[in-house]
N, C-alpha and C positions, 0 to 999 in steps of 0.2 A: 862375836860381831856386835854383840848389846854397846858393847864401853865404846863403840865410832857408832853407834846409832842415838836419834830419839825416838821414843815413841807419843807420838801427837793424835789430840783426838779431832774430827771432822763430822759436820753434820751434827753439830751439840752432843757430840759423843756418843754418835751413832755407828761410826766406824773412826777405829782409832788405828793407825797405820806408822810401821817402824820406818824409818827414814834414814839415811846415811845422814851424820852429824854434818860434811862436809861434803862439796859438789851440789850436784840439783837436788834441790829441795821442790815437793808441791804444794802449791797453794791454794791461790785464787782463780788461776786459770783453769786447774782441774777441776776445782766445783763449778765453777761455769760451765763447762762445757759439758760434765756429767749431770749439769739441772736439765740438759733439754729431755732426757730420756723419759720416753712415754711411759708411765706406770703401768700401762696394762700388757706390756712387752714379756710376750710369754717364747719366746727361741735364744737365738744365740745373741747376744752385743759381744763382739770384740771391739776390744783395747788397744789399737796397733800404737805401738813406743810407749811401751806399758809404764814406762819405769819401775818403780815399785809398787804398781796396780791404784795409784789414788782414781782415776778415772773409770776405772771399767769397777771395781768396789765399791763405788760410790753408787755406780749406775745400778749394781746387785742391790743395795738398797733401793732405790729407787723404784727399781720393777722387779719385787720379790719372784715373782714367776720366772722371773731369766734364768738362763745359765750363762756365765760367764768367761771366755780366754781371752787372757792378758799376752798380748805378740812383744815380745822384748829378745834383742841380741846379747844385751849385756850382762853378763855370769852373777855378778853383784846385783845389778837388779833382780832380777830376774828369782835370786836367791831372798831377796826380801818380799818378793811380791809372793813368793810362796809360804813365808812367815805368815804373810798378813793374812793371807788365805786361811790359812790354820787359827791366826788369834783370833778371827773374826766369827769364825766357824760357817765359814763359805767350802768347805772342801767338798762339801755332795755337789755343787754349782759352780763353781769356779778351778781352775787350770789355769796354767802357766803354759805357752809354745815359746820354749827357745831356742831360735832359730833366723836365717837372716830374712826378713821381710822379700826380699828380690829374686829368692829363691824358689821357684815352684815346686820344685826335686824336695828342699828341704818342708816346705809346707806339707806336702802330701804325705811325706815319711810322719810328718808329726802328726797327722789324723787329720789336719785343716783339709775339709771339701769348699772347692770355690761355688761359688753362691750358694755357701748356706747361713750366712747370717743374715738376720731381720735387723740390725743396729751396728753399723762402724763409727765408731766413734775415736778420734785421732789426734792429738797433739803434736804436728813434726816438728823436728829443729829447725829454727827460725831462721838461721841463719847460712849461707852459702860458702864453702871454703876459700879462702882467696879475697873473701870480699869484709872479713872482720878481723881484727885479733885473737887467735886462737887461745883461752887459756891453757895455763902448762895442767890443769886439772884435768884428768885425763875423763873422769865420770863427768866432770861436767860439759868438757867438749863433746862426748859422744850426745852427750842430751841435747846439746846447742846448734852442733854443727851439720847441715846434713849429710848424709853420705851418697844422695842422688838428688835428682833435680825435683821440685814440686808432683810435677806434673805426672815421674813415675813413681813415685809415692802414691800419688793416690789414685794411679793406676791400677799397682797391685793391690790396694786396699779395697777398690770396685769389683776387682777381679773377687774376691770373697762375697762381696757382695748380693744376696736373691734379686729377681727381681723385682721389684716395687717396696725395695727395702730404705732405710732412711741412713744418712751418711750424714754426719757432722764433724767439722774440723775449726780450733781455736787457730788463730796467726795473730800478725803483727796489721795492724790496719792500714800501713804502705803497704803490705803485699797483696791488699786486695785484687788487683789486676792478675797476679801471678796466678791466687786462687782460683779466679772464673776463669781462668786460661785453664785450669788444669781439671777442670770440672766438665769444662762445655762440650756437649755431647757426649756428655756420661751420664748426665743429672738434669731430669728436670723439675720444675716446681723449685729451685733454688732460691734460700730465704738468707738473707745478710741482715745481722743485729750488730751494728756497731758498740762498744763500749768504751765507755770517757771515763778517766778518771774523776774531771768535775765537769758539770755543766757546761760550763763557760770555755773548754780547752779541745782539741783536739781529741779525735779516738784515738786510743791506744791499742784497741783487739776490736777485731773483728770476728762475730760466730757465724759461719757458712753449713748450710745444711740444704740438702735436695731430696729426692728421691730417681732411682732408678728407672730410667726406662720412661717417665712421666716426662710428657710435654707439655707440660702445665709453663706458663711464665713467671719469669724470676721475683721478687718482690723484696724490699727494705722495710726490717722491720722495726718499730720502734725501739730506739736507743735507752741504752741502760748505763747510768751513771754508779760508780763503785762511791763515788763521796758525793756530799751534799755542796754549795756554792762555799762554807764556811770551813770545808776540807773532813768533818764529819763523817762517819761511815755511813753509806745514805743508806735508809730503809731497807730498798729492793734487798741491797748487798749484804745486811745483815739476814735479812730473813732466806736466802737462798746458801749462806753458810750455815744458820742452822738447819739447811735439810730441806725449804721449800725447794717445789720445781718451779720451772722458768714458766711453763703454760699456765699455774696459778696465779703469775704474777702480772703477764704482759702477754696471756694468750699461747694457746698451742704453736709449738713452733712449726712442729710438722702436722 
């Protein structure tokens, strides 16, 4: 597997993670959305479209008291996410469930009990079938394309869910409506941090996060630019690849 993979390091080389050379690759959007994780997060954070676990590893760092499962369908993933697990030396804390997200039969065979994580945290495929060009990359279409609508995605993703537990998920910043469609009356206290590549341009991603059960109202939170006006890697974005969290930068999210 090594000679189709890299191994890349994250968080200044605080977790370095094997990666398939070719197909999806994680970045920038994994460490966003594994900086919101509360440090003092002592239960479960799942991973739901683990890929190769950049996001829910990330988040084991972040809240060394966690335990960690990475929810991935796909054999190859799924198969590196458990590399990583091992290089990392996460195996007392972290697991692999594979299995298909939509599945209740197949969650509960696998040990997953619904409401018992304190943290979901989620990256879906961005995209809808029908509505983009599919590549013929077969890894990277599964990463891309969804395989159900938003809405029961993070459905079954609530459905694990405790209650008064905190749920965050990265998109595309057009799908914002789609997101609060898909949340509303499942989530209250729901937080949107938009992110711009520069100042001066459109968002690009949106981070949505709420908690369970809470009827707190929704709130926008201060915008986080990845570059500076001069195209720059801006501060925030430097200092939250190497390993800061989001709440020491721009305030608790949750």
């Amino acid at each position: 597997m090594s000679e189709n993979t890299t191994l890349d390091a994250f968080l200044s080389g605080g977790l370095k993670l094997r990666q398939a050379r070719a197909g999806h690759r994680s970045g920038t959007d994994a460490i966003l959305l594994a900086s919101v994780t509360p440090p003092g997060t002592d239960g479960l954070i799942l991973d739901v479209g683990a890929g190769s676990g950049a996001v829910g590893l990330a988040a084991a760092v972040h809240a060394p008291s966690s335990r960690v499962g990475l929810i991935e369908r796909d054999p190859l993933a799924c198969a590196l996410s458990r590399e990583n697990i091992a290089f990392n030396q996460f195996d007392a804390r972290a697991r692999v469930f594979e299995l298909d997200l939509a599945s209740g039969l197949d969650r509960r065979k696998s040990g997953l009990i619904d409401e018992s994580a304190q943290l979901i945290l989620t990256n879906p495929p961005f995209y809808e079938r029908g509505r983009v060009r599919i590549t013929p990359d077969s890894a990277k279409a599964n990463a891309h394309i969804a395989s159900m609508p938003l809405s029961e995605w993070t459905r079954h993703c609530l459905a694990l869910l405790a209650p008064g537990g905190f749920f965050s998920m990265i998109h595309r910043a057009e799908a914002l409506g789609e997101c609060l469609a898909a949340v509303s009356g499942r989530l209250g206290a729901v937080r949107i941090l938009p992110v711009f590549s520069r100042p001066s341009e459109p968002a690009i991603r949106i981070i949505l996060g709420g908690v369970k059960g809470s009827k707190a109202p929704m709130s926008l939170r201060p915008a986080l630019a990845l570059q500076d006006a001069n195209g720059a890697v801006s501060d925030i974005a430097r200092k939250l690849g190497g390993g800061a969290l989001l709440q020491d930068l721009v305030g608790p999210f949750f």
